[in-house]
Structure formats: C-alpha cells, structure tokens
C-alpha positions in Angstrom: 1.0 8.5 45.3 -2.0 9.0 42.9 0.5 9.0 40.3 1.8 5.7 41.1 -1.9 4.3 41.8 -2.8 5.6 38.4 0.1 4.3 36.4 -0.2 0.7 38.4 -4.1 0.6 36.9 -2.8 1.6 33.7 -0.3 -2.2 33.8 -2.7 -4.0 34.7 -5.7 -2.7 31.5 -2.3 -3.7 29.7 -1.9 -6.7 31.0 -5.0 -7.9 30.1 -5.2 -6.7 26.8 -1.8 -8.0 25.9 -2.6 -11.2 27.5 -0.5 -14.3 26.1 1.8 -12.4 24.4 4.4 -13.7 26.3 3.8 -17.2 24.3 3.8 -15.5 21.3 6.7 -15.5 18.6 8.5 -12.5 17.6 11.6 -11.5 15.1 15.0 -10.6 17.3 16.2 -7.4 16.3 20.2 -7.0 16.4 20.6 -3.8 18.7 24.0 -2.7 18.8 23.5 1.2 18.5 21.8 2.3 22.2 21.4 1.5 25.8 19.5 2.0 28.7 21.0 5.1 30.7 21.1 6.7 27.2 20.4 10.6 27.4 20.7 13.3 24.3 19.8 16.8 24.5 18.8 18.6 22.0 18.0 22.8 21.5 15.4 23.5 18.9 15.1 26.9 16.8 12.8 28.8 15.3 12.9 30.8 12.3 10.6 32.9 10.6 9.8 36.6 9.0 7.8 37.3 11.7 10.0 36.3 14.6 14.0 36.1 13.1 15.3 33.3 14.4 15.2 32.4 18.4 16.0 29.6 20.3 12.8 28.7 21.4 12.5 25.4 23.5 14.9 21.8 24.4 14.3 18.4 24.7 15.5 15.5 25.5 15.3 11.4 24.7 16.1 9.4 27.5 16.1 5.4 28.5 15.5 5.0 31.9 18.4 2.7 33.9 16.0 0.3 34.5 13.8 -2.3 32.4 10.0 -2.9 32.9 7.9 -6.3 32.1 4.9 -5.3 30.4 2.8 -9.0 29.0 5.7 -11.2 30.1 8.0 -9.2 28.0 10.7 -7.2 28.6 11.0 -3.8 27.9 12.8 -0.5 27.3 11.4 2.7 28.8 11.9 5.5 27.0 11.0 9.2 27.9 10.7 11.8 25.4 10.1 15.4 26.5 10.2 18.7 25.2 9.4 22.6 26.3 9.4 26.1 25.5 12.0 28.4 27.1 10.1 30.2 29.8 10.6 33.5 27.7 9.0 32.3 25.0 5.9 30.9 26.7 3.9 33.1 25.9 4.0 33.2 22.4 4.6 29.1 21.6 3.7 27.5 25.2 5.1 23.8 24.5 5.6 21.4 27.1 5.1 18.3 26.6 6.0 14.3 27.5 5.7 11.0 25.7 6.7 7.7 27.5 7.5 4.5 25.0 7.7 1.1 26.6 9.9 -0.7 23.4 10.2 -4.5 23.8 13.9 -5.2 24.2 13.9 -8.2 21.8 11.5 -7.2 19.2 12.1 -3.1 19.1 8.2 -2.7 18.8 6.3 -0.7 21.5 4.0 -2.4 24.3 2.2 1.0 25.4 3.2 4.5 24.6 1.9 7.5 26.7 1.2 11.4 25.7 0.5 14.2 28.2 0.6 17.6 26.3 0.2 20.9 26.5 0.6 23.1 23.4 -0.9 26.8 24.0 -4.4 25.8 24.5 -4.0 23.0 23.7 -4.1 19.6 26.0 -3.8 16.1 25.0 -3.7 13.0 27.7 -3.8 9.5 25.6 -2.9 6.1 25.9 -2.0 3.5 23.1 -2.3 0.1 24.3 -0.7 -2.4 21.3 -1.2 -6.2 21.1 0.8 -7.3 18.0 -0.3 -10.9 18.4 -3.9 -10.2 17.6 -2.7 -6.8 15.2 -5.1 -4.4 17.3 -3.9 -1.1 19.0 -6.4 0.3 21.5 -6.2 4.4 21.5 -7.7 5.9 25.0 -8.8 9.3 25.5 -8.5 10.1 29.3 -10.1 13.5 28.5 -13.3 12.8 26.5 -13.6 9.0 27.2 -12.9 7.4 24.0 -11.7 4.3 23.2 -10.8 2.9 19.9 -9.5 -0.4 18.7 -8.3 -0.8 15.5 -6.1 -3.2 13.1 -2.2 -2.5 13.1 0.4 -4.8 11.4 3.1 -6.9 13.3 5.8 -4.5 14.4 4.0 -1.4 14.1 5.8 1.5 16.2 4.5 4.1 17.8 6.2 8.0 17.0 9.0 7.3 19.4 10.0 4.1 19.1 9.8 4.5 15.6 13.3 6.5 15.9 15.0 3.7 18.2 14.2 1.1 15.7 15.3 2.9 12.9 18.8 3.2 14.9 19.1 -0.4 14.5 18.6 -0.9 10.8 21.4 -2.1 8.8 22.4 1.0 6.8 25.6 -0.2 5.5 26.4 0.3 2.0 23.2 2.2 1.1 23.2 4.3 -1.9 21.4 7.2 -2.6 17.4 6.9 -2.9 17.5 3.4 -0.7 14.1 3.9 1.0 13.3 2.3 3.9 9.0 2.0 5.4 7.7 2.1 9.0 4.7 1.7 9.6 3.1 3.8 12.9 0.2 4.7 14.9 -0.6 8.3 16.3 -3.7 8.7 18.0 -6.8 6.5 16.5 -5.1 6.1 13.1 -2.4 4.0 11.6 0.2 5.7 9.3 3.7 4.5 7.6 6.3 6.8 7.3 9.5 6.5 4.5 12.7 6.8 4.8 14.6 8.1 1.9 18.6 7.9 2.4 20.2 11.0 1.0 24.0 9.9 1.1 26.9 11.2 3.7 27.3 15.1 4.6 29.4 16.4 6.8 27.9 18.6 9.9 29.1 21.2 11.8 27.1 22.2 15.3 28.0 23.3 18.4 29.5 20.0 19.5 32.4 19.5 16.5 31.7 18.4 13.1 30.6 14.9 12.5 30.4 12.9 9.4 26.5 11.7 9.2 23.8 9.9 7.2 21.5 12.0 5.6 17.8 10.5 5.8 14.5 12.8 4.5 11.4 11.1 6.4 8.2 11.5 4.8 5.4 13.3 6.8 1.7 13.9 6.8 0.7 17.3 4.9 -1.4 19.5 6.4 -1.9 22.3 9.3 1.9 22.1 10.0 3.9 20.9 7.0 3.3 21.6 3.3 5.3 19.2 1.7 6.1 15.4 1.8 10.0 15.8 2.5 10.2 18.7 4.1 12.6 17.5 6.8 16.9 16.4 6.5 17.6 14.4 9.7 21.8 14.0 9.9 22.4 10.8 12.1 26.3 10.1 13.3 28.1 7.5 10.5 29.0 5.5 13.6 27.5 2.3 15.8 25.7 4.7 17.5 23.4 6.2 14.8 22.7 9.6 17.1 20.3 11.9 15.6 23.0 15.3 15.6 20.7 17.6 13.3 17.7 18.1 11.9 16.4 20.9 10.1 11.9 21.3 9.0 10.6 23.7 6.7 7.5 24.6 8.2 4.1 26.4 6.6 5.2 29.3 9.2 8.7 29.3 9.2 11.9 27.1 9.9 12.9 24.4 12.6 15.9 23.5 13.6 17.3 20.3 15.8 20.4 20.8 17.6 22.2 17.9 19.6 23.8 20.0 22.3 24.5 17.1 25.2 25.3 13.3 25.2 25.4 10.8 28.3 26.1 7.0 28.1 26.3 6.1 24.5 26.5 2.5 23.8 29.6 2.7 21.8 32.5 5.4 20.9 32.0 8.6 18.9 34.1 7.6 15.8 32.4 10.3 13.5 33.5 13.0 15.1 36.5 14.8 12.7 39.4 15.5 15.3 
C-alpha cells in the first residue's frame, strides 16, 4: 500500500511538471522491432586474474502488458533489473532496478526510476523529463536534491536509449556509420555514439545468429578505461535483440549472454538452422 501511495505522488509531481505536453508536437517514430509483453534474459560473466571467470549475476528487460498515461501521453513501461547470484554476494552484491516510462509515439522517456544497491552502495533517484520546455528535473530521495537542467528534444534516458536504438533504420549501413544519442544519467546530460562495426556471426548458448555489430562509446573513468571498450551483437532481423555483449573492464572482463526470449514482436529469421 505505501508503495502504491508513493508511486501515485510520484504521477502526480509528473504531471505537473510535464504539464501541456499533451498539446505539444512530437516526431513519430516507426517501431516495428518490440512490443509490450516483451521479456529477454540475459546471464552476465565475469572474468578476471583474480577471480577466473564465473557467472556472477542475470538480468532481465521487460515491457510490462500494459500501457500507462503519463502528461496526456501514452507510454511504454519498461523494467530493467539486474542481480548477483546469491553465491557471489558477498564479493560483488548487485541488485538493482530501473523503470523507463518511453512514450509510445515519440520513443523518448517521460520519467525513469533507479533503486540500487551495489555493495555499499545505495542509490534511489528520479528523472522527471519535460521535452517541451528541454529541462529534466533529477531528485535525490536520499539526500534531498533536486536539479533542473537543460536537455535537448528527444533526449533518452540509459534505458530507453537501447529501445530507441532498436528502431533506427540500420539497413545498408557500412562499416564506421555512426549513429548519436544524446542521454541523461543523474544531474548531467551525456551523448553516447554508436559506431556500426559490420555483420559477425555469434555463437551462444541459444544457436548461432547472424548480428550487427555496434561499439557504443562510454564515459572513461572508475569503471572503463577506454572509449570503445564494449561490442554489442544485435540479431540481423526486425527484431534487433541485443544476443551478446562483451566490456573490457579496468578489473577484468564482462560478458552479456541472452539466455531466454518471450513475446518478440516478429520471427527469429537470424538464427542459422
């Protein structure tokens, strides 16, 4: 009940601060590659001198069955979560959850959510985005703070970002086509790019599929050394499904494994028979 209390105060901040957006014109994105009731599961492994490699922790992206208004607009709810495996929770406790409320005409997020826990870790934020007046509003529900600052039309948040890119038009790309997206993550604004690395074949658990290779560029710092230190393989089908990933890490290796699909908007034509 306080859960549902909570979240319903949370709609109506939103409301107001994405007030007339309803009146407001936005681009139509072409979405022909999910749907809601979508769910993949992935199993992500670790690698390093210290450790060997383990299978350390799962996740899964999921849109809920049913769509929620949010401003007059209707939207996508998607729910991104990810944890350790209990054996390894004591060395890498991970468990964490991000909602994304993606407008279904636009594919740009109305509110996205974090609650997580990483070893001592703890982060409960709200990002509140109203892309008719170009402001996101960040919320920290555990110090207090509240931040307002400039975003451009169609910014995405982390999650959404990865929906959106599903819809692109990546047809006849060659090798080196880049593609930007620009995204907020906590009080800041960021743009990632996309650089498309041509088609690979890849082999997991599930088959072999023929994919797209895309490198996404990502900040440098505490957890990554490089620019382009990940390979994402997505299926070479209408369905653009994220099958592989693998991260260099300052600490190691991580790997992305799809291991589970449920209620895919179109047929698996990748997959080599």
């Amino acid at each position: 009940m306080l859960r549902f209390i909570t979240f319903s105060v949370l709609l109506a901040v939103l409301t107001v601060f994405t007030s007339k957006t309803a009146d407001a014109q936005y681009r139509t994105v072409k979405n022909t590659a999910f749907k809601k009731g979508e769910k993949l599961t992935y199993v992500i492994y670790f690698d390093s001198f210290i450790t060997g490699k383990i299978k350390a922790a799962y996740g899964t992206f999921e849109i809920l069955p049913e769509s929620e208004t949010i401003g007059g607009r209707t939207c996508m709810h998607v729910v991104v979560s990810g944890a350790t495996f209990k054996k390894w929770d004591w060395a890498i406790y991970v468990q964490d959850r991000f909602d994304s409320y993606i407008d279904e005409q636009a594919m740009m997020p109305w509110l996205f959510l974090r609650r997580a826990k990483e070893g001592n870790y703890e982060a409960d934020q709200d990002i509140f985005f109203n892309h008719a007046k170009n402001v996101a509003q960040f919320k920290d529900n555990r110090d207090g703070r509240e931040i307002n600052y400039y975003i451009p039309t169609y910014t995405q948040d982390m999650m959404s970002a990865a929906y959106y890119a599903r819809t692109m038009e990546l047809t006849n790309l060659a090798p080196g086509v880049n593609y930007t997206i620009p995204f907020v993550f906590e009080d800041s604004l960021f743009s990632t790019t996309l650089v498309y690395m041509g088609k690979k074949k890849v082999k997991i658990g599930l088959g072999k599929y023929r994919c797209m290779a895309f490198k996404p560029k990502v900040l440098v710092g505490s957890v990554f050394g490089e620019s382009y230190p990940i390979t994402m393989y997505i299926t070479d089908d209408a369905n653009r499904v994220p099958v592989y990933a693998k991260a260099s890490i300052l600490i190691g290796t991580v790997k992305f494994e799809l291991v589970e699909y449920k209620n895919l908007r179109n047929p698996i034509t990748s997959k080599y028979k």
